[in-house]
N, C-alpha and C positions, 0 to 999 in steps of 0.2 A: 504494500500500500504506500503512495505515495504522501506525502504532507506538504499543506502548503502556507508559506508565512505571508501574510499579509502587513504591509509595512506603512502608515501612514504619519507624515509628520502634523501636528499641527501647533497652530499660533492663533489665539484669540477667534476661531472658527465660527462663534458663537451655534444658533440651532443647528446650520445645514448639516453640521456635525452628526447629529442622531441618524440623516439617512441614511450615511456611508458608511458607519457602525450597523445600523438595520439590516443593510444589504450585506454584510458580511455574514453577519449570527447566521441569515438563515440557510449559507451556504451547506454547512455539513458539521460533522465533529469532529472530521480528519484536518480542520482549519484553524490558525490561531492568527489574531488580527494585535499586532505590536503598535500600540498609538506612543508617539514621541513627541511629547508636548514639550514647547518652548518656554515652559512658565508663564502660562496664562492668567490672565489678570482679570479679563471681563466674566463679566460673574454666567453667564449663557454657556462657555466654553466648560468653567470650573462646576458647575452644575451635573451637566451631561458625565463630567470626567469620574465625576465622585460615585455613579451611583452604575455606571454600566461594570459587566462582570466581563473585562478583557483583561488583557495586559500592557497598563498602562503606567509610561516613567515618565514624570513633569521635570525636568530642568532647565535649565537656560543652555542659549544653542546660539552658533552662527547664522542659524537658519535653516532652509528647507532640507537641501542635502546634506549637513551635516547631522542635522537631525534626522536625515534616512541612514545615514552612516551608523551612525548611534543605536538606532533599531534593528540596524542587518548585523550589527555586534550582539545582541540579545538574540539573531533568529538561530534555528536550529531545523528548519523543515527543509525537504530535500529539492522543494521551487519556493522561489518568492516573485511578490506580486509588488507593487507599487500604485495604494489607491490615494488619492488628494480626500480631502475633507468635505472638497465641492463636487464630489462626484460619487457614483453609487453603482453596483454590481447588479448587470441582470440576473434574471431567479436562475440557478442552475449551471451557470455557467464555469462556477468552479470545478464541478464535477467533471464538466465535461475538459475542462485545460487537464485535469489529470488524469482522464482516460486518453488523452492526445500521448503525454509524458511515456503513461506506461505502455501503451503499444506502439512508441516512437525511443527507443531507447538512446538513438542516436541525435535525435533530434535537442537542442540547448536550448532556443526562446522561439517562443509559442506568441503570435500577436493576434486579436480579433478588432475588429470593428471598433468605432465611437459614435455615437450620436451624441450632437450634442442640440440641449436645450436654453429655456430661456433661466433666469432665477425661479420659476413657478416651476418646472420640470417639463415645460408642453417647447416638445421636440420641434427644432429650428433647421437643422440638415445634418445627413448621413455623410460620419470620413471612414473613406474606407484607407484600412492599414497598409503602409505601402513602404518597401525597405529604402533611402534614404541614398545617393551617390555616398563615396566614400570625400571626406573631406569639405562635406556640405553642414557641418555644424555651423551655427551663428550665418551662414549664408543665404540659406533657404528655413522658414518654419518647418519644424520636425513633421513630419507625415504619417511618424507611426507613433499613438495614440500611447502614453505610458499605462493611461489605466487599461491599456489593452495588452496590456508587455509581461508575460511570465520568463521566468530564468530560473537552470536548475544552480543552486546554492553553492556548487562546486566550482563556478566561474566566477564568484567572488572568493571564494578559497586561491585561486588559480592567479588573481591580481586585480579583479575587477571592483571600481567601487567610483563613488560622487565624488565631483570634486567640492570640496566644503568653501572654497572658495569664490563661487560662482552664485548667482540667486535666481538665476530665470530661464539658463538653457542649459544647466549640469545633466538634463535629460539627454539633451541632442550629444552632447561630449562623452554619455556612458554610452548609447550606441556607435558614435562613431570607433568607439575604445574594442565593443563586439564584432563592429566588420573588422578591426585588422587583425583580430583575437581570432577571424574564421571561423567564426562558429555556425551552427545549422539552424537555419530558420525555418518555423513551419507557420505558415499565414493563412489562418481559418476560418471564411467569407462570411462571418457571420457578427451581430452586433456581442461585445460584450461587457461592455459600462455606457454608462450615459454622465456630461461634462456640461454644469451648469454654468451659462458665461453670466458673471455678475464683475462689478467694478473694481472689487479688490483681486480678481485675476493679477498674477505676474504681467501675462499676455500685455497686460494694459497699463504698465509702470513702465520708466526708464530700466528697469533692473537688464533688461535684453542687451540695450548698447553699452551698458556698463560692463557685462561680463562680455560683450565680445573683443575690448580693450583690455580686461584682466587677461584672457586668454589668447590675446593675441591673434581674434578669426578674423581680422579687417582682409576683405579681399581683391583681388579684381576685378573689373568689370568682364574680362574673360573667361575667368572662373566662374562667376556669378551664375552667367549664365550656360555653361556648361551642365552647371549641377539641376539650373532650373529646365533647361530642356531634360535631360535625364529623367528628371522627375515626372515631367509632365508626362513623357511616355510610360514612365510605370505603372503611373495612376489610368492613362490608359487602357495601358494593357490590362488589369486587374479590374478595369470598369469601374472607376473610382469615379466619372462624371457623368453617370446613368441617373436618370431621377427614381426615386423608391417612395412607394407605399408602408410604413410601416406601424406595429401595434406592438408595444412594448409595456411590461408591467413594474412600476417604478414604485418606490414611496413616495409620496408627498411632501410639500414645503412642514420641517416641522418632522419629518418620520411619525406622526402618527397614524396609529391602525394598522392595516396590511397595505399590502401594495396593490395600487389600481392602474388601471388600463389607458393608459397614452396614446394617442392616434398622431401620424405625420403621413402628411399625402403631399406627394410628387415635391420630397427633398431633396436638395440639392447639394454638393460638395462645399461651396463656398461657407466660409470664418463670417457667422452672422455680424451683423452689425446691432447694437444694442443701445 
């Protein structure tokens, strides 16, 4: 049997917090969800923290990745997952990323789908997961969805990890760290989180151009668009710009009750505007 860690950092999350916890629990008992809080202060985060029955360490942190750093030092299950606070897991889905694992034995990161919504959870457009040129961090937005992204635990044994330095695209720089790591990707056409865009998004702070100067991705204009044609054709190919009907069963603003029925007809690929 496989186990899988769930890894989420958080910072003053307030409610949205409860859904991403909801959507975990009710994955399985083979699941264990590592919440790494920044030492949060507003009282909606501290609430939530005190009374759910996970595995939860409050300290103070650099921030996102180093606070997933922190939590992938506490994991111990043989994949880990990386879910945000503002984001929430479809029903089942776990399940099924570790029926991929076990009858993929060679296979290292597993990605699915993203839908992303509004702050109220009613779906805005469908990204479908697409792997990334090599060299395209900080050049091009990352294309394959983190909450979509499993890894077995032995490729951070192996040397893999966040850079704690970074606060808005330490995602795009751990994939690019897995293409040259060569490792096997298996891409599974189907949705498996959903990413609510609200204002305190990274996406939507300077933290982006700040870490592409800590890390030195400032590019050329020939590169640029190397990677962005690349891209385009992948998303292509993989039918990343086809419109979809879809019905997805989510929590609500709040996580109360169960999870109810979402409706999005003829979505589109495109980063909503909000």
């Amino acid at each position: 049997m496989i186990f899988l860690d769930i890894l989420t950092p958080v910072f003053e999350s307030g409610s949205v917090l409860e859904t991403c916890i909801k959507s975990v629990i009710d994955q399985g008992s083979e699941v264990r969800h590592l919440i790494q809080d920044g030492a949060s202060k507003d009282a909606a985060t501290r609430e939530i923290l005190r009374f759910i029955d996970t595995d939860v360490v409050s300290e103070a942190d650099t921030g996102m990745y180093d606070a997933l750093n922190r939590a992938l030092a506490r994991s111990s299950g043989d994949v880990v997952g990386h879910l945000n606070a503002d984001e929430q897991y479809l029903p089942e889905v776990l399940s099924r990323v570790r029926g991929i694992f076990e009858a993929k034995p060679d296979v290292d990161v597993v990605c699915g789908d993203m839908v992303l919504s509004d702050s109220a959870w009613n779906p805005l457009s469908y990204r479908r997961s697409v792997l990334p040129p090599a060299g395209s961090a900080g050049v091009i937005p990352l294309p394959v969805p983190t909450c979509g992204m499993f890894f077995r635990r032995r490729l951070f044994d192996a040397g893999l990890s966040y850079r704690a330095d970074l606060r808005a695209i330490g995602d795009a720089v751990l994939v690019q760290q897995l293409i040259q790591m060569k490792v096997v990707w298996y891409f599974d056409p189907i949705p498996y989180a959903v990413f609510s865009i609200h204002d305190k998004n990274l996406s939507n702070s300077g933290a982006a151009e700040r870490d592409r100067n800590t890390a030195n991705l400032q590019s050329s204009l020939p590169r640029a668009l190397r990677c962005r044609i690349q891209t385009w054709i992948r998303k292509w190919a993989r039918g990343a710009y086809q419109k979809r009907d879809i019905n997805i069963m989510i929590y609500p603003s709040g996580g109360k009750g169960a999870r109810v029925l979402r409706s999005g007809k003829n979505l589109g690929w495109n980063w909503p505007k909000h």
